[in-house]
N, C-alpha and C positions, 0 to 999 in steps of 0.2 A: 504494500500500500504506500502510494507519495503520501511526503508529508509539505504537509499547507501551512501557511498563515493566512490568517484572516485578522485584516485592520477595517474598522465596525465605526462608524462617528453616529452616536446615539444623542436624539434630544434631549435636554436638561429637564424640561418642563412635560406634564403630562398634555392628552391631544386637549383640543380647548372643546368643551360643550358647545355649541352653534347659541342655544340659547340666552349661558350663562356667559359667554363672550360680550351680545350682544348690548345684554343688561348691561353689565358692567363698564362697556366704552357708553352709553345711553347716561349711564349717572356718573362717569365721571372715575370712576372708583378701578381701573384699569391695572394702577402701579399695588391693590393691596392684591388682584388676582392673579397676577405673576409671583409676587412675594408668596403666596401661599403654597404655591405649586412650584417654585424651588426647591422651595427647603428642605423637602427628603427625596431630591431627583434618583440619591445612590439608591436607597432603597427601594424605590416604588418601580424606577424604568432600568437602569442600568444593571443591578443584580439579575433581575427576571428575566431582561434581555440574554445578559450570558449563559444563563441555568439553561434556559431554552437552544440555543446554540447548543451547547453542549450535549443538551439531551438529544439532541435530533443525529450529532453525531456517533454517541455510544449507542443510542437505539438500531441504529443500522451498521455496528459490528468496527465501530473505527474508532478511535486510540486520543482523548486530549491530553495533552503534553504539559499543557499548562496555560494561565491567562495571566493579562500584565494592561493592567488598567493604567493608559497613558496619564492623559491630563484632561482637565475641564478647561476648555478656552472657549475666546471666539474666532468664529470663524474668519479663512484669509478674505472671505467673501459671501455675500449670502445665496445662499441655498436653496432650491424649492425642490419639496420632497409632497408627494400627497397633498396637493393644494394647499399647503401651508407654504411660507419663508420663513427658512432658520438663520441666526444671528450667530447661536450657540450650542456648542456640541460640548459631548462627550467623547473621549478617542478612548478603547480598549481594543487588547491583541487576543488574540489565542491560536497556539500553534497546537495543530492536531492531525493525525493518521487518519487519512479513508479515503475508500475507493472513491473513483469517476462520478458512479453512477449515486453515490451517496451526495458529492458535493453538489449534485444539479438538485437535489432537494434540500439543502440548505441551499444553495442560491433563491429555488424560488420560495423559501421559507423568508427569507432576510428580503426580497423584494416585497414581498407584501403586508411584510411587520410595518406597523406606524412611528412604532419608537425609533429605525431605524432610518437616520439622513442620507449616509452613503455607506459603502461599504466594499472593499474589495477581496481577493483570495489569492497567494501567491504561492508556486508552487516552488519550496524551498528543494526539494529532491524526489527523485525515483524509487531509491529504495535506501532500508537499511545501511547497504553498504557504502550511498553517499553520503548518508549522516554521518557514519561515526566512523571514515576512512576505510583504509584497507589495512590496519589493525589484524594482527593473528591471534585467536585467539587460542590461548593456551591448553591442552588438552588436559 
C-alpha cells in the first residue's frame, strides 16, 4: 500500500444557520455570533473532522501513521468553498497507508464534508521499501 499525506485546511467556525445569520446581520449583533462559534472551533469541527478521516481510512483496511495539527491562521486569500467565503482556516496533516481504490472514497468523502475548505493528498511512496530504505534486515 503507498503511503499519503493528506494536508486538510478546515473552517474555524461552525456552517452559519441561513436563519440565525440572517437575524443576527438584521439587528446588528453579527460580531457576538462569530465570537460564539469560535470558541470551541478545536473541539466541535477540527477533532470530528480528523476522527472521520481516519475512520474512513482504517474502515477500508489502510494504516494512519499519524496527525500533526498545523496552525490556525488566515488565509493567503479568500476562499469559497460550498457557497460560503473563508477568511480563516484550520491547517492539519495526516500521513497514512491505503490503497487507490480506498483514497477515491476519502476524496469524495472530504469533497462533500462542509467543515472542509481545501484539501489535498500527496503520494509520499510506493511501498515499504521507499519509506524506510533499502535497510537489511537482520535475521
Amino acid at each position: 500500500m503507498p503511503l499519503y499525506d493528506l494536508v486538510c485546511i478546515a473552517r474555524r467556525t461552525k456552517p452559519k444557520v441561513l436563519g440565525a445569520a440572517a437575524e443576527a446581520v438584521t439587528s446588528g449583533r453579527t460580531s457576538m455570533l462569530y465570537a460564539n462559534q469560535d470558541s470551541k472551533w478545536k473541539d466541535d469541527i477540527v477533532k470530528p473532522l480528523m476522527k472521520t478521516a481516519a475512520t474512513l481510512v482504517l474502515d477500508n483496511g489502510g494504516v494512519v501513521r499519524g496527525f500533526q495539527r498545523l496552525q490556525s491562521q488566515d488565509l493567503p486569500y479568500r476562499m469559497r468553498r460550498h457557497q460560503e467565503v473563508f477568511s480563516h482556516g484550520v491547517t492539519w496533516a495526516m500521513q497514512f497507508d491505503a490503497s487507490p481504490a480506498n483514497m477515491a472514497g476519502l476524496r469524495r468523502a472530504l469533497a462533500y464534508d462542509e467543515r472542509v475548505i481545501r484539501y489535498t493528498v500527496v503520494k509520499l511512496a510506493d511501498s515499504l521499501k521507499d519509506v524506510t530504505g533499502m535497510y537489511s534486515v537482520p535475521k
